[in-house]
C-alpha positions as CSV (number, residue, x, y, z in Angstrom):
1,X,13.6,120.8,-61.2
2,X,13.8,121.6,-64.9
3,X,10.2,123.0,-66.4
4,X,10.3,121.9,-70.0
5,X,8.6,123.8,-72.2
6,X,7.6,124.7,-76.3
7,X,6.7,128.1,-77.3
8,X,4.3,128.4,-80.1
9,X,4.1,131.6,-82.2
10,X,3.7,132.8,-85.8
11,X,6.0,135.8,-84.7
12,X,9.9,135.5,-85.5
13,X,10.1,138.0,-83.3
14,X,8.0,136.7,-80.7
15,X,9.9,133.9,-80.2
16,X,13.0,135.6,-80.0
17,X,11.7,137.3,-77.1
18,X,10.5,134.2,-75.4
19,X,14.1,132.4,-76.4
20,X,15.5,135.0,-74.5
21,X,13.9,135.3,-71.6
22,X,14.0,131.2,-71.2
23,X,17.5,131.6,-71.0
24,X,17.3,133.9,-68.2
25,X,15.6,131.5,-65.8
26,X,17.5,129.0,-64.3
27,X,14.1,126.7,-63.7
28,X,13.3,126.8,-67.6
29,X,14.4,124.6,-70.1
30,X,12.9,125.7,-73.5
31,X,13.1,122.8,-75.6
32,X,11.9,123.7,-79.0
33,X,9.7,126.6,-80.9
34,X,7.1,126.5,-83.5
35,X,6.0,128.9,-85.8
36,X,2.4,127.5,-86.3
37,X,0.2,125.3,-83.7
38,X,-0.3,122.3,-86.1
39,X,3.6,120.8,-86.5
40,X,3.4,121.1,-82.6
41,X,0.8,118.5,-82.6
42,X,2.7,115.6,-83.0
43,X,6.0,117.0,-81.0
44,X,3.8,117.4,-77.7
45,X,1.7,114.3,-77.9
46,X,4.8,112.5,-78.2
47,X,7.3,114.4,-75.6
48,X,6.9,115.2,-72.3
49,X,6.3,119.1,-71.9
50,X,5.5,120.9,-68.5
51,X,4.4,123.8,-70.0
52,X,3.1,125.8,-73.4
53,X,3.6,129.4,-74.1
54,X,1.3,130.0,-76.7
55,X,0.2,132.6,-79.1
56,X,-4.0,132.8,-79.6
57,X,-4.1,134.3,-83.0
58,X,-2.4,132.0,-85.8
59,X,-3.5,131.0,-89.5
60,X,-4.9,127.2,-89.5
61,X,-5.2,126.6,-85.7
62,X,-5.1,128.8,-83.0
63,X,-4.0,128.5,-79.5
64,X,-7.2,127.6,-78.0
65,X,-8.4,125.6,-81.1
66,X,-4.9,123.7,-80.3
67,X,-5.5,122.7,-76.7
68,X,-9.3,121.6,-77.3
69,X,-7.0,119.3,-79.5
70,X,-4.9,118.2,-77.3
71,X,-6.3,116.5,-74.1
72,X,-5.2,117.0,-71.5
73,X,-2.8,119.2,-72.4
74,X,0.3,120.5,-70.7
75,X,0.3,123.8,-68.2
76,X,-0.6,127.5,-70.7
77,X,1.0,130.3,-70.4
78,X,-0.9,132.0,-73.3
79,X,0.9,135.2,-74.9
80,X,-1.1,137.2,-77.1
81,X,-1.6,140.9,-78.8
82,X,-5.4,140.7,-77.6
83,X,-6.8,140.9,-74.4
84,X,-10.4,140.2,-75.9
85,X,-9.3,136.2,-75.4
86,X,-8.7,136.7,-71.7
87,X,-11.8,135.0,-70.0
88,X,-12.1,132.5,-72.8
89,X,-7.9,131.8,-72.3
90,X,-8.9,131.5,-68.3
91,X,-11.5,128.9,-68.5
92,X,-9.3,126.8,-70.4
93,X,-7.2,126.5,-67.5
94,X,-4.4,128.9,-68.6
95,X,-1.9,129.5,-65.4
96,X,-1.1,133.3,-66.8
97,X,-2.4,135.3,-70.0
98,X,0.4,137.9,-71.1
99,X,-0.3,141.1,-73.3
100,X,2.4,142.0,-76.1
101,X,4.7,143.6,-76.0
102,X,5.9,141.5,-72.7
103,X,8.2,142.7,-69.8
104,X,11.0,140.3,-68.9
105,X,9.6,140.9,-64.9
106,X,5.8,139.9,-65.8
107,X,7.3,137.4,-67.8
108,X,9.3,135.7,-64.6
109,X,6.3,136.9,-62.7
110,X,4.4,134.2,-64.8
111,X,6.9,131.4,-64.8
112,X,7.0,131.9,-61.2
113,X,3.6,130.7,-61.0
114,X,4.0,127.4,-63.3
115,X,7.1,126.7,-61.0
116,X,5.4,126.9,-57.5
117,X,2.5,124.8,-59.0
118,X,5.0,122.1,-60.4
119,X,6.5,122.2,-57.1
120,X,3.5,121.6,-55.4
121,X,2.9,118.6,-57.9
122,X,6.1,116.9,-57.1
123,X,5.4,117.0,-53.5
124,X,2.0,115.3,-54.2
125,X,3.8,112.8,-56.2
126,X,6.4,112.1,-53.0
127,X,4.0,112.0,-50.6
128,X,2.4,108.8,-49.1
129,X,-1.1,109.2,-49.0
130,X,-3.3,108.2,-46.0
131,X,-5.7,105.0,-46.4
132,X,-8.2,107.8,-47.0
133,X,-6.3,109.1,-50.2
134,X,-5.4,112.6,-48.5
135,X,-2.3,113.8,-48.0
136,X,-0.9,113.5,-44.5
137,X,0.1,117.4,-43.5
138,X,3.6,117.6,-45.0
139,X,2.5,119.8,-47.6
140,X,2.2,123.7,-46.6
141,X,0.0,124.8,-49.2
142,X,-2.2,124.4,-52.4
143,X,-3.7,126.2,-55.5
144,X,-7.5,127.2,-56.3
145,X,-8.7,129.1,-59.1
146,X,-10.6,132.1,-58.4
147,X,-11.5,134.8,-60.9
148,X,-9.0,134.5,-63.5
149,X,-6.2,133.5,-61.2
150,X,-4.5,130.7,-59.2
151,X,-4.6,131.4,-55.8
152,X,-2.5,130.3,-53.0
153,X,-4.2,128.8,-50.0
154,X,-2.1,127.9,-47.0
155,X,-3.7,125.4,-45.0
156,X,-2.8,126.8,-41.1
157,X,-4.9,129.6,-42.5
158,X,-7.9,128.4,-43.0
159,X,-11.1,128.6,-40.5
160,X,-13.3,126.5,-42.2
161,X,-14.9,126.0,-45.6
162,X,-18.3,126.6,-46.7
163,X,-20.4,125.3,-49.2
164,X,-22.6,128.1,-51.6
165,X,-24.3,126.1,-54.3
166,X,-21.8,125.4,-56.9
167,X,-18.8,127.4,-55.1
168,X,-17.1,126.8,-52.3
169,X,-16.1,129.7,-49.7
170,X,-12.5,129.2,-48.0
171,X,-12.7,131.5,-44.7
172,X,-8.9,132.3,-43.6
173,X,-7.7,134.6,-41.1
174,X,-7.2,137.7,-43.4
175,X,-9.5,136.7,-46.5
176,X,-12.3,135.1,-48.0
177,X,-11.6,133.0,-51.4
178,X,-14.5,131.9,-53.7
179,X,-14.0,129.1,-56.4
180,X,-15.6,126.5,-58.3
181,X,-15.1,123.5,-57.0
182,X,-16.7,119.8,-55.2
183,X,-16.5,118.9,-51.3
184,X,-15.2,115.7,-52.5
185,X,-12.4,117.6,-54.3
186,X,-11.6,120.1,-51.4
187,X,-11.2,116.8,-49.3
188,X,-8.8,114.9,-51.4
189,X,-6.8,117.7,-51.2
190,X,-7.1,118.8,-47.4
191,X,-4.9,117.1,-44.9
192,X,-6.9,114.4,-43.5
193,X,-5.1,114.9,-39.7
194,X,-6.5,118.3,-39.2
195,X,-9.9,118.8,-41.3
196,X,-12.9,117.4,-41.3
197,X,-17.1,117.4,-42.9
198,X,-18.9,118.1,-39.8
199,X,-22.3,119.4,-42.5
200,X,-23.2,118.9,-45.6
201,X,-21.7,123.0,-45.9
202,X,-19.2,122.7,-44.0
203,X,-15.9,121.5,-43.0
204,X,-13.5,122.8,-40.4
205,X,-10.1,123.1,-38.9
206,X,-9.9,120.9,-36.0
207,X,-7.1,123.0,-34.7
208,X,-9.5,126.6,-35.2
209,X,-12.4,125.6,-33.1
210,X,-12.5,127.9,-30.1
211,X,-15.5,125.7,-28.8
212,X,-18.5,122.9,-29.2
213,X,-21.6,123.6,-27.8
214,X,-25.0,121.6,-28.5
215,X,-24.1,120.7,-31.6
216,X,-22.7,123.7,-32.6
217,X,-19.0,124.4,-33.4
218,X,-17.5,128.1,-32.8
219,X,-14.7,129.5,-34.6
220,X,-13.9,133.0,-34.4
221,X,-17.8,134.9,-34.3
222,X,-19.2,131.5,-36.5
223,X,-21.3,128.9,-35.3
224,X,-21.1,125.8,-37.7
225,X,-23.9,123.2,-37.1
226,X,-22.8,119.7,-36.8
227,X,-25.3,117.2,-38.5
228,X,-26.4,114.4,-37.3
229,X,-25.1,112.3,-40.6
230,X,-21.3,113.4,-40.0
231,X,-22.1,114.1,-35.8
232,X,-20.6,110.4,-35.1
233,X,-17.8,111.0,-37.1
234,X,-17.1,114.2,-35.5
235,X,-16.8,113.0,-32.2
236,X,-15.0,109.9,-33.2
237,X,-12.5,112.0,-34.3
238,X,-12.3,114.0,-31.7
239,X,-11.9,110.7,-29.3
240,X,-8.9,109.6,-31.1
241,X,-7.3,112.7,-30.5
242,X,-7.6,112.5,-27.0
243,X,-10.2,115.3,-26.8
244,X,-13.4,114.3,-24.5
């Protein structure tokens, strides 16, 4: 799979550097370069691009004037002289924010990223989805953001999930991930065979609970509650799967 992508900077230089590098990675097919964001306007409305690399600070339009612009927008890798844009580059969804002058290995390190979340889409796009709109388990993994990263979450690690106001708390075997995001979300994502809403907090891994007692589910030193508005569910599940 071929990542198209545009870099956009007001550097000769800069571009060089990016034209370069490009070339070095097989899974990168840089497609064109422009030296200011506004004649890229037009080019990425009407091409398909994976992915931007994009320089904050231009004359006329900068990067992140560009991509409230242009919505949606492709994938961001932003590349920039300042790191005062960094927080303001992440809540605009960028998948990596690199500091000038940049390193050919945190420049792969980046690309990296866009490639295993491209991935990750084309399996989506393969993939029949159950009658509830899940994906059936054939997937391994999937990406949250968290802080000003993209985390990978791999689903035979996860305990449960927990609900804390507007965040979400993913309990795995070895860490604790926060991020901002629905129930409704985390369930169109999670693999419909093996997790389920048991509370209005909480949802489990079927294949993690050590035991159910009184309407209580144990994994590891946790007891999850079961409510009564998901408790027929539960145990229909449960049924199905042979488990009485």
């Amino acid at each position: 799979m071929k990542i198209r992508c545009i870099a956009i900077d007001d550097e000769p230089l800069a571009l060089d550097i990016i034209k370069d590098y490009c070339q070095r990675i097989p899974f990168l097919d840089l497609v064109e370069t422009f030296d200011n964001a506004i004649d890229s306007i037009n080019y990425i409305k009407s091409n398909q691009i994976d992915l931007l690399f994009l320089d904050i600070q231009m004359e006329d339009l900068s990067g992140i004037q560009l991509l409230k612009v242009l919505n949606p927008h492709p994938l961001v890798i932003f590349t920039t002289a300042y790191d005062i844009y960094a927080l303001q580059g992440f809540e605009l969804d960028a998948v990596d924010y690199l500091l000038k002058p940049i390193s050919f290995e945190r420049f792969l390190k980046a690309a990296g990223k866009v490639n295993e979340i491209m991935s990750l889409k084309q399996l989506k796009t393969i993939d029949k989805p159950s009658p509830t709109g899940a994906p059936e388990l054939n997937l391994e993994y999937f990406f949250v953001k968290t802080e000003f990263r993209l985390e990978k979450i791999l689903f035979n690690e996860i305990l449960y999930i927990e609900g804390m106001g507007d965040y979400l708390r993913i309990i795995m075997k070895t860490k604790k991930i926060m991020t901002l995001q629905s129930f409704k979300k985390m369930e169109e994502i999670l693999p419909v065979n093996n997790f389920l809403r048991v509370h209005k907090s909480y949802i489990v891994a079927i294949d993690k609970i050590e035991n159910i007692e009184r309407c209580r589910i144990k994994i590891g030193d946790k007891f999850i509650p079961i409510s009564n508005t998901y408790k027929k569910t539960f145990f229909e599940f449960l049924g199905k799967e042979g488990i009485t």
